[in-house]
N, CA, C and O atoms as a GROMACS GRO file, in nm:
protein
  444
    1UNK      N    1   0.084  -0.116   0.000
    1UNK     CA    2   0.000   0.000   0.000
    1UNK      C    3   0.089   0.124   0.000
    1UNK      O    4   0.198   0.127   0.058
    2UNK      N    5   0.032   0.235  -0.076
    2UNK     CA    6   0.120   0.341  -0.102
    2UNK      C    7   0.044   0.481  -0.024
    2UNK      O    8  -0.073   0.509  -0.048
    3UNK      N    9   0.106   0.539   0.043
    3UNK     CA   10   0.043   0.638   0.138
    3UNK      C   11   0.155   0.781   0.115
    3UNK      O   12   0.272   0.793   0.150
    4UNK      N   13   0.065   0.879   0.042
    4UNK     CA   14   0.092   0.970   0.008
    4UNK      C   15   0.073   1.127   0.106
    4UNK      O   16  -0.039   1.168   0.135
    5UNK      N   17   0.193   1.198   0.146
    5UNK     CA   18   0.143   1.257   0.239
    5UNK      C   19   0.153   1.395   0.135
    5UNK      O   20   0.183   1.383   0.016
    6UNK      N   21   0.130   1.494   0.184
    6UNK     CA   22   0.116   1.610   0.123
    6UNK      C   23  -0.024   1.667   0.057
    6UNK      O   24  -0.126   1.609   0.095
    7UNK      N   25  -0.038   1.770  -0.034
    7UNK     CA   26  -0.142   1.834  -0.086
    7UNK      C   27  -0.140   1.798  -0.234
    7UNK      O   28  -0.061   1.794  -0.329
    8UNK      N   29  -0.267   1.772  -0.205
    8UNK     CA   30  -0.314   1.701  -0.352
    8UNK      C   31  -0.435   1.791  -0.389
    8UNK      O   32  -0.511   1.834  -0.302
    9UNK      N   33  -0.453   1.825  -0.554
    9UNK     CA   34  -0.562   1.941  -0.564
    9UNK      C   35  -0.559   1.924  -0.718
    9UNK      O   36  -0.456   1.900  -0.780
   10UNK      N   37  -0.682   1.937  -0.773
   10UNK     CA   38  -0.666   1.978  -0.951
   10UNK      C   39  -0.717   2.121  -0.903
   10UNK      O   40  -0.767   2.187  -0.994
   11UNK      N   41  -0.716   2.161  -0.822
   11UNK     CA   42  -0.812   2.309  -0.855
   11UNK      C   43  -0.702   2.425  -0.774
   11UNK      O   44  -0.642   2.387  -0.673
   12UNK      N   45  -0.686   2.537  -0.816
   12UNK     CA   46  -0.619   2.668  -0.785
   12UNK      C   47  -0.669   2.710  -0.743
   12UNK      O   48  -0.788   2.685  -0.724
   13UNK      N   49  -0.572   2.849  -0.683
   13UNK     CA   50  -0.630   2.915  -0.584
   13UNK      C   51  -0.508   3.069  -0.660
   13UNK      O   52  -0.408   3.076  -0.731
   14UNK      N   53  -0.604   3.166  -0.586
   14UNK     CA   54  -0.504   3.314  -0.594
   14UNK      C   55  -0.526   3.369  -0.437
   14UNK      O   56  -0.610   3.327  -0.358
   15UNK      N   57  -0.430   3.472  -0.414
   15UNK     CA   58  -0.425   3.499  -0.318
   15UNK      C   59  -0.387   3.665  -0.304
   15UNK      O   60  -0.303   3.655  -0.393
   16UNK      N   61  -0.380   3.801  -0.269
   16UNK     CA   62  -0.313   3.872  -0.262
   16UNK      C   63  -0.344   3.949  -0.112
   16UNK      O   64  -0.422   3.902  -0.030
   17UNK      N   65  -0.252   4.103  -0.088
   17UNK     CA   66  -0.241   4.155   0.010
   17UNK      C   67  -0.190   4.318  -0.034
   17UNK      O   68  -0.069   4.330  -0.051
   18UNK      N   69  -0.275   4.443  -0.052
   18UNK     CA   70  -0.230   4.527  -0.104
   18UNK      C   71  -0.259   4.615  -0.018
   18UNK      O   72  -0.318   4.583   0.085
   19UNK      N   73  -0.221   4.746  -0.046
   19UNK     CA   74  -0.296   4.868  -0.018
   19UNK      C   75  -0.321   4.940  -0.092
   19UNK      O   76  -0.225   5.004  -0.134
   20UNK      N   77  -0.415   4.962  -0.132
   20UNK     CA   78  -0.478   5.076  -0.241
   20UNK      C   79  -0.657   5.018  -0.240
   20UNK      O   80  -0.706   4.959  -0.143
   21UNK      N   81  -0.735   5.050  -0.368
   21UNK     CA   82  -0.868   5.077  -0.374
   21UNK      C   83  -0.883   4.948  -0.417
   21UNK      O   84  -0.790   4.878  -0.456
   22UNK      N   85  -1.047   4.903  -0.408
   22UNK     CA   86  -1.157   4.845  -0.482
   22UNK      C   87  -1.186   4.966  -0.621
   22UNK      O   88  -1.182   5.086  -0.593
   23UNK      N   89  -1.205   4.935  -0.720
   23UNK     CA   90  -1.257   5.007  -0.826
   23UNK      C   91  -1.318   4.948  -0.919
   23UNK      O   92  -1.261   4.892  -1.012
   24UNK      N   93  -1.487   4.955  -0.897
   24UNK     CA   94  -1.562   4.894  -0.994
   24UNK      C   95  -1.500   4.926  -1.174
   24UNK      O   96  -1.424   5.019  -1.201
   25UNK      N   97  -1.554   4.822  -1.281
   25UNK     CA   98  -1.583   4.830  -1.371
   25UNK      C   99  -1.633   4.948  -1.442
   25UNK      O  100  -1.570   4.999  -1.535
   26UNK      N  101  -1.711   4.978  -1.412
   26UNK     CA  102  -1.799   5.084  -1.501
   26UNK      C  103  -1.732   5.219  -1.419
   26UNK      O  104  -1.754   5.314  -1.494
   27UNK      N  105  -1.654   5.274  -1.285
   27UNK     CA  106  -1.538   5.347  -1.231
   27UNK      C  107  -1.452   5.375  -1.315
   27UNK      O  108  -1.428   5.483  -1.368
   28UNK      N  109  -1.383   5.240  -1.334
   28UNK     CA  110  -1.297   5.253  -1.460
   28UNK      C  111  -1.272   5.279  -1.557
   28UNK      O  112  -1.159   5.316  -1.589
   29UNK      N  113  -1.416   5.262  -1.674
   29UNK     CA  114  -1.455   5.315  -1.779
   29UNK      C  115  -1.452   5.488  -1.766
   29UNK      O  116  -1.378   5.569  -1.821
   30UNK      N  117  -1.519   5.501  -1.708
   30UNK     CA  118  -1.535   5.681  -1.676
   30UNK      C  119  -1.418   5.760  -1.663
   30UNK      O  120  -1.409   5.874  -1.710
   31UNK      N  121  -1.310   5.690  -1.589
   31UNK     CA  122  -1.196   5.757  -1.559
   31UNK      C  123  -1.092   5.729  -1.700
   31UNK      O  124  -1.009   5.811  -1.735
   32UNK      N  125  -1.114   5.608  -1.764
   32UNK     CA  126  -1.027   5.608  -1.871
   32UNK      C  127  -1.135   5.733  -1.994
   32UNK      O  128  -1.073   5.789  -2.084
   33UNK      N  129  -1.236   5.750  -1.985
   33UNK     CA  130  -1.287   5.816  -2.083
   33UNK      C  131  -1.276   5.998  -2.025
   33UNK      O  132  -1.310   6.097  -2.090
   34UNK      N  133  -1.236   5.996  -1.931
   34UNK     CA  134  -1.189   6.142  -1.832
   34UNK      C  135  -1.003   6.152  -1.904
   34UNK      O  136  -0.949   6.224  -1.988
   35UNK      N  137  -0.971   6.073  -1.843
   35UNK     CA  138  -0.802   6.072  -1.913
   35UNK      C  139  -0.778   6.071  -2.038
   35UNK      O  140  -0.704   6.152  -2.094
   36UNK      N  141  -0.846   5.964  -2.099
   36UNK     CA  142  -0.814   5.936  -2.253
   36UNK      C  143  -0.860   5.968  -2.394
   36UNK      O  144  -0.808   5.938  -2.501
   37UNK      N  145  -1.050   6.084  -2.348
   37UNK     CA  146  -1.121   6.151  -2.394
   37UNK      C  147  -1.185   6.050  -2.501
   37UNK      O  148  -1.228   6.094  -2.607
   38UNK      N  149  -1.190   5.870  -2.461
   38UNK     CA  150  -1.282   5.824  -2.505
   38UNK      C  151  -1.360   5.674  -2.499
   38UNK      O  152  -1.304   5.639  -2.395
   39UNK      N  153  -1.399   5.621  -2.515
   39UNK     CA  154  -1.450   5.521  -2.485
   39UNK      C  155  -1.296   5.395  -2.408
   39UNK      O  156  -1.175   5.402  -2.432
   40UNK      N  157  -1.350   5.322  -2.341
   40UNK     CA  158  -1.255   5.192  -2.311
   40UNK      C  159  -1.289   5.107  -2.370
   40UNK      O  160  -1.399   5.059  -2.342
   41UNK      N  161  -1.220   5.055  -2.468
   41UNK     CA  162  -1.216   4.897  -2.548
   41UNK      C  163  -1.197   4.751  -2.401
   41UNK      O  164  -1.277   4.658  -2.385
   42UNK      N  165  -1.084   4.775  -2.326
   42UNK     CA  166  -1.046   4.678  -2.230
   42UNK      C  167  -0.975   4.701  -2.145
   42UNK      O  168  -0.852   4.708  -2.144
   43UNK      N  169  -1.096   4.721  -2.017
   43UNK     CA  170  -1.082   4.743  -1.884
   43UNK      C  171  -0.968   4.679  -1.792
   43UNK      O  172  -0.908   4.724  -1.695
   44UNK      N  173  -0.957   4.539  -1.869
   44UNK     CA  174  -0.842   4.464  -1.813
   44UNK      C  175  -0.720   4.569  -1.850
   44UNK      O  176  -0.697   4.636  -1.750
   45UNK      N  177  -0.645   4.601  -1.945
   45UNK     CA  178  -0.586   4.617  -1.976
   45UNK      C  179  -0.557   4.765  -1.953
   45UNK      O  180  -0.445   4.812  -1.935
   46UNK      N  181  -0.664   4.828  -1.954
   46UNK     CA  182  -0.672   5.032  -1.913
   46UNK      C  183  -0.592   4.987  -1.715
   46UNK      O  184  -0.510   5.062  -1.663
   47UNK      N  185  -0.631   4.891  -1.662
   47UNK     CA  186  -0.667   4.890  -1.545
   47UNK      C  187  -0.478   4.860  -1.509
   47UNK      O  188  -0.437   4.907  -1.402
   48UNK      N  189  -0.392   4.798  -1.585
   48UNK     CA  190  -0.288   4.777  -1.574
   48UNK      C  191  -0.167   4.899  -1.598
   48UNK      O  192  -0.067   4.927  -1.532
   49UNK      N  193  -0.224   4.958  -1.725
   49UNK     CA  194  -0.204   5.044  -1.783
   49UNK      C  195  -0.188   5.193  -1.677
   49UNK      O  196  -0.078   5.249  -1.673
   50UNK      N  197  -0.307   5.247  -1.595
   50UNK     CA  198  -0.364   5.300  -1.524
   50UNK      C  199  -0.233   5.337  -1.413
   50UNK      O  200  -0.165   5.436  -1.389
   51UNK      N  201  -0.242   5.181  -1.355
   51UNK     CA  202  -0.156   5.141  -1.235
   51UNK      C  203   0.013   5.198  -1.278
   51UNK      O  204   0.092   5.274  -1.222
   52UNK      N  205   0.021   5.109  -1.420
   52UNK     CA  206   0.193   5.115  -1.450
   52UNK      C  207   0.215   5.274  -1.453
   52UNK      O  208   0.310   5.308  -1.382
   53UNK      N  209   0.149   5.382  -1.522
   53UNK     CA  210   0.169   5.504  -1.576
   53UNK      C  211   0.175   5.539  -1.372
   53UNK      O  212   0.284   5.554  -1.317
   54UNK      N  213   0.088   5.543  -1.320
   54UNK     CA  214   0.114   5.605  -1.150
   54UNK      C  215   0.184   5.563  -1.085
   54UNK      O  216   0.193   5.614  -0.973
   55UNK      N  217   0.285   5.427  -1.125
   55UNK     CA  218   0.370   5.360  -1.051
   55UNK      C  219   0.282   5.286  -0.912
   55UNK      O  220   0.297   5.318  -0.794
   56UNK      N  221   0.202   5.195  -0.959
   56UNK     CA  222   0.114   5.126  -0.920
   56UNK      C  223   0.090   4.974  -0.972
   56UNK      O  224   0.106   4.942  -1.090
   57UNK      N  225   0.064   4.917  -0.908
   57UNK     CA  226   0.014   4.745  -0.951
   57UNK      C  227  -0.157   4.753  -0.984
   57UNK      O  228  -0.231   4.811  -0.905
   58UNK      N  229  -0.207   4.694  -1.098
   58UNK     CA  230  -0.308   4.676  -1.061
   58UNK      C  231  -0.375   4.473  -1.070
   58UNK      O  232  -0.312   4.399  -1.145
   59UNK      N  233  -0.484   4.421  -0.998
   59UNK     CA  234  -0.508   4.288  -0.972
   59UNK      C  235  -0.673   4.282  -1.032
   59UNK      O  236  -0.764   4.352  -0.988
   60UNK      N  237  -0.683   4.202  -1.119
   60UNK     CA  238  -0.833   4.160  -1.150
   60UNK      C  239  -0.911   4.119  -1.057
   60UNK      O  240  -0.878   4.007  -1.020
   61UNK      N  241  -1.021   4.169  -0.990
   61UNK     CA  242  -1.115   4.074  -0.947
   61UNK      C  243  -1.152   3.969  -0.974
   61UNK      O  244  -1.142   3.948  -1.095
   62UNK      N  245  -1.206   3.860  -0.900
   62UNK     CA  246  -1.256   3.701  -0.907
   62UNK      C  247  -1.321   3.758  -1.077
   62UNK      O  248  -1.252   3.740  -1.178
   63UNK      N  249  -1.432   3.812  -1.081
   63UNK     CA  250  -1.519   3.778  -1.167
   63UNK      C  251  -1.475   3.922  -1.288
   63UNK      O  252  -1.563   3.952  -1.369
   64UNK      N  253  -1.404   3.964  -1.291
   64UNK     CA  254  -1.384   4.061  -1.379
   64UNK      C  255  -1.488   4.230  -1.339
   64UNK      O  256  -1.465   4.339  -1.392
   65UNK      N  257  -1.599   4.203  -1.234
   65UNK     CA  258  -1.643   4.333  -1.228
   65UNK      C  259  -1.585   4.423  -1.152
   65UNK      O  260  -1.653   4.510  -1.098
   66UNK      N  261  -1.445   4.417  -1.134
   66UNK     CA  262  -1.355   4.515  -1.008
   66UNK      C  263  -1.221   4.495  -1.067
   66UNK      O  264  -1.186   4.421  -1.159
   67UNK      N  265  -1.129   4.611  -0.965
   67UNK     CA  266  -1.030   4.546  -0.978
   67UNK      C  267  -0.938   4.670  -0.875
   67UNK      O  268  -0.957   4.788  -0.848
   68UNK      N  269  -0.835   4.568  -0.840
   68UNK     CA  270  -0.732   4.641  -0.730
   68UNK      C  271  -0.636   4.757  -0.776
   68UNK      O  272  -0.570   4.735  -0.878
   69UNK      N  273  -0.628   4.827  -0.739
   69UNK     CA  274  -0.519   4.931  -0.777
   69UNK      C  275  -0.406   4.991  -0.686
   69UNK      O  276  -0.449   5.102  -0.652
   70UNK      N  277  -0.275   4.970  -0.626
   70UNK     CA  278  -0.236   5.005  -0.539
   70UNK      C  279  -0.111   4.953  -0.493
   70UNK      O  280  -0.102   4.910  -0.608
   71UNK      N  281   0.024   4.904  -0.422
   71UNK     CA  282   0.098   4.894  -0.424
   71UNK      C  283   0.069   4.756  -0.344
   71UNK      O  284  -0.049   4.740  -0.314
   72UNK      N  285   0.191   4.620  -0.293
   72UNK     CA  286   0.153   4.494  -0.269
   72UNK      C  287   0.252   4.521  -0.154
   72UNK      O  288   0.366   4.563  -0.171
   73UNK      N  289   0.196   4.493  -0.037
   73UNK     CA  290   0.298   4.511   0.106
   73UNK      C  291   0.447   4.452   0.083
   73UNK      O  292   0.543   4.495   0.147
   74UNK      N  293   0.457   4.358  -0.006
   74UNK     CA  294   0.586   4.299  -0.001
   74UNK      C  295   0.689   4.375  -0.126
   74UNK      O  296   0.781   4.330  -0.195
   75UNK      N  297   0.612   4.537  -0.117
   75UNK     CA  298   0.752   4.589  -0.180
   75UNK      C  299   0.778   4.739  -0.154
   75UNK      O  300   0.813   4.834  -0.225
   76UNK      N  301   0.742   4.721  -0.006
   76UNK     CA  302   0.777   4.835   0.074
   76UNK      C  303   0.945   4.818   0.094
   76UNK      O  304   0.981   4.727   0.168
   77UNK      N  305   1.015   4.876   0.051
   77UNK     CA  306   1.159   4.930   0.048
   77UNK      C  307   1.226   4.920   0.176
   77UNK      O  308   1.149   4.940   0.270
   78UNK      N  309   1.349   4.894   0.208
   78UNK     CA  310   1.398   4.876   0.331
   78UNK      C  311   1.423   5.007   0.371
   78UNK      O  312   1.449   5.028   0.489
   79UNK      N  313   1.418   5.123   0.269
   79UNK     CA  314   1.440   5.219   0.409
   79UNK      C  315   1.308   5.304   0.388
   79UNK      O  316   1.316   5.427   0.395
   80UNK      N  317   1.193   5.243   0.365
   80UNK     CA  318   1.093   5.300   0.360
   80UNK      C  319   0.962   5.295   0.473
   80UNK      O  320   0.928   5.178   0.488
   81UNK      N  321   0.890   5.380   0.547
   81UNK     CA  322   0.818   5.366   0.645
   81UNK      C  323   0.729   5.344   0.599
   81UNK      O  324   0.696   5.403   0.495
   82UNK      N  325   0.649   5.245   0.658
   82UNK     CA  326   0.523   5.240   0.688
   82UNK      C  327   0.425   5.413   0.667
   82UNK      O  328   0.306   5.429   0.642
   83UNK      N  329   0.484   5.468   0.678
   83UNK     CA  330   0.373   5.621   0.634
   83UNK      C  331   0.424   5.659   0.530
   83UNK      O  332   0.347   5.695   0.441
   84UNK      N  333   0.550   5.662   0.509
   84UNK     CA  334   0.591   5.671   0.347
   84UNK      C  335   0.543   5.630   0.255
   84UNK      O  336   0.507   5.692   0.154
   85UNK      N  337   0.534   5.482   0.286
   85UNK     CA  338   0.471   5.384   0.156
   85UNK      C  339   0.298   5.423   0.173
   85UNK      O  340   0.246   5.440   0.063
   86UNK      N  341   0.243   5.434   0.240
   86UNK     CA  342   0.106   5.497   0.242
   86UNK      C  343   0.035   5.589   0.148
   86UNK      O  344  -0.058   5.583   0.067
   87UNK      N  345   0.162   5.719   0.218
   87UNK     CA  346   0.172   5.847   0.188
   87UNK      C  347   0.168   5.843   0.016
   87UNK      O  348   0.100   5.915  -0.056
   88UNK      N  349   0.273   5.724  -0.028
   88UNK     CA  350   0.318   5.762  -0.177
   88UNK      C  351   0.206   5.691  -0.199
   88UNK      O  352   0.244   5.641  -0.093
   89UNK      N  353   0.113   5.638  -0.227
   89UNK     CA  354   0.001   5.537  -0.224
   89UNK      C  355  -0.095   5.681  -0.218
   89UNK      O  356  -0.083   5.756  -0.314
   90UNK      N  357  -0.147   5.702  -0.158
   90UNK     CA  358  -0.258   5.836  -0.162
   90UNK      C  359  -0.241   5.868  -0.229
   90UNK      O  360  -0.312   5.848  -0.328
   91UNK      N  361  -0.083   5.977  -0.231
   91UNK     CA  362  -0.055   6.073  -0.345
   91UNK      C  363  -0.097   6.049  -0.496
   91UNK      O  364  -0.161   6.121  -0.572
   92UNK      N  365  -0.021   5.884  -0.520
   92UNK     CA  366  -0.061   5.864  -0.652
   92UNK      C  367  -0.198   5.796  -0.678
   92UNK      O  368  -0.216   5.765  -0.796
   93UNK      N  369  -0.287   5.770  -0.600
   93UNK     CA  370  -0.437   5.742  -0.647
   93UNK      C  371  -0.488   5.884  -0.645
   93UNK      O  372  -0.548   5.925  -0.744
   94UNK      N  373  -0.469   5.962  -0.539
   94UNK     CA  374  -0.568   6.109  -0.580
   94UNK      C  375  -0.544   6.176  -0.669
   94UNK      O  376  -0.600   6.286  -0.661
   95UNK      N  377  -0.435   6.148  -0.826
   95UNK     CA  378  -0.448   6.208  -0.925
   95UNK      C  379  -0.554   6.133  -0.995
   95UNK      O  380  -0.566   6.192  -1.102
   96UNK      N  381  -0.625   6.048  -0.993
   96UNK     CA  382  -0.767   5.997  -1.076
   96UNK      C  383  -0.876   5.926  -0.978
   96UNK      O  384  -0.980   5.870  -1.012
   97UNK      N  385  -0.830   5.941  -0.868
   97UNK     CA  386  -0.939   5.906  -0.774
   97UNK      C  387  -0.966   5.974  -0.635
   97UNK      O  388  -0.867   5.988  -0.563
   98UNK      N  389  -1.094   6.020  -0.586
   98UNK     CA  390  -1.112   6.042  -0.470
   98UNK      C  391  -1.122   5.909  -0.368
   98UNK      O  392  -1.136   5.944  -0.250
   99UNK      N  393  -1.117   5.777  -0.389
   99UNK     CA  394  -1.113   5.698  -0.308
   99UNK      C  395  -1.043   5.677  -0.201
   99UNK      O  396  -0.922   5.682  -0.223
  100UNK      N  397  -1.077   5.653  -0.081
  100UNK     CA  398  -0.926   5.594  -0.001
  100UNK      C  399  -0.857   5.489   0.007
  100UNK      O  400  -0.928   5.390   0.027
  101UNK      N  401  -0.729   5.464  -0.002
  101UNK     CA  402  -0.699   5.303   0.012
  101UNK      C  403  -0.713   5.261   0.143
  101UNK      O  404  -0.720   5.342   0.235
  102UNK      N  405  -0.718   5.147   0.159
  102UNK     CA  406  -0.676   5.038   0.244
  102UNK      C  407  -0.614   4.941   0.242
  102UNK      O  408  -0.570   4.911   0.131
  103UNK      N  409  -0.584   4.846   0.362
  103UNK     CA  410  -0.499   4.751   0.313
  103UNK      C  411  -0.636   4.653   0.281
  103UNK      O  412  -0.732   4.647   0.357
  104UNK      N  413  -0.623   4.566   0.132
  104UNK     CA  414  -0.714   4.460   0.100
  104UNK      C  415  -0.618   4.347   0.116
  104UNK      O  416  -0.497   4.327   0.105
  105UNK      N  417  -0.736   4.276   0.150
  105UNK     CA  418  -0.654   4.100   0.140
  105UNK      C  419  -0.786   4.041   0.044
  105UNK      O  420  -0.906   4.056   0.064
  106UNK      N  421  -0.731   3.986  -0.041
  106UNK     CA  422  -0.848   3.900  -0.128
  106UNK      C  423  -0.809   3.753  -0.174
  106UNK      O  424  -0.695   3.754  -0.219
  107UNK      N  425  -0.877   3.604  -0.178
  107UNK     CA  426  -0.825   3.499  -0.239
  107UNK      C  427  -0.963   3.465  -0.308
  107UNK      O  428  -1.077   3.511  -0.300
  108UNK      N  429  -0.899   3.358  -0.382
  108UNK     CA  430  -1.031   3.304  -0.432
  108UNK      C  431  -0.966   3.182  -0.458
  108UNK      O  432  -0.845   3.164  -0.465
  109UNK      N  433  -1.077   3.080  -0.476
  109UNK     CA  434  -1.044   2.940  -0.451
  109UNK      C  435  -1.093   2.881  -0.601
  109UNK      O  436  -1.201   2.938  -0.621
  110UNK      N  437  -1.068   2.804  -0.702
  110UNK     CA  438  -1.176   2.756  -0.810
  110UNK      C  439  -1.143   2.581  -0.737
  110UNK      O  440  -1.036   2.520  -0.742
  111UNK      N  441  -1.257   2.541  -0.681
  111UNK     CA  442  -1.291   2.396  -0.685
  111UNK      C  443  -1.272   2.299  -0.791
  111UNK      O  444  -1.308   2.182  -0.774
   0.00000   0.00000   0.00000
């Protein structure tokens, strides 16, 4: 008999830990048609786009109607504070958003 120890799974999982916003779908549209003076073809892609130009990460939601915008705790700088990394985090979302960040934690599991 063969006895297998460890994790066994066909199904994935994601996981993250940021600080910055939730930002619906149709948020997004508006602000790329505010910046870009016109319609959004793909939100996925404005939403990355968005992030890279502010020196920002951005993360898809589970189902595509959201998505994260904001920096990932594990690249706060060694000589950088905790209010620094915040600080630069505000600064660069309040050029296209009044939102506040927080820290999000989000996973999702597919069975």
């Amino acid at each position: 008999m063969k006895i297998r120890n460890g994790f066994v799974s066909n199904s994935s999982s994601s996981s993250f830990l940021i600080y910055g916003i939730q930002i619906e779908r149709e948020d997004l549209k508006k602000i790329h048609e505010k910046e870009e003076g016109k319609e959004c073809d793909d939100v996925y892609d404005y939403s990355e786009e968005l992030a890279k130009k502010h020196g920002l990460e951005s993360v898809s939601g589970y189902d595509g109607d959201y998505y994260y915008i904001g920096r990932s705790w594990d690249s706060v700088k060694d000589d950088e504070t905790g209010k620094a990394f915040k600080e630069d985090i505000e600064n660069k979302l309040k050029s296209f958003t009044d939102k506040k960040p927080s820290t999000i934690e989000e996973a999702w599991y597919d069975g």
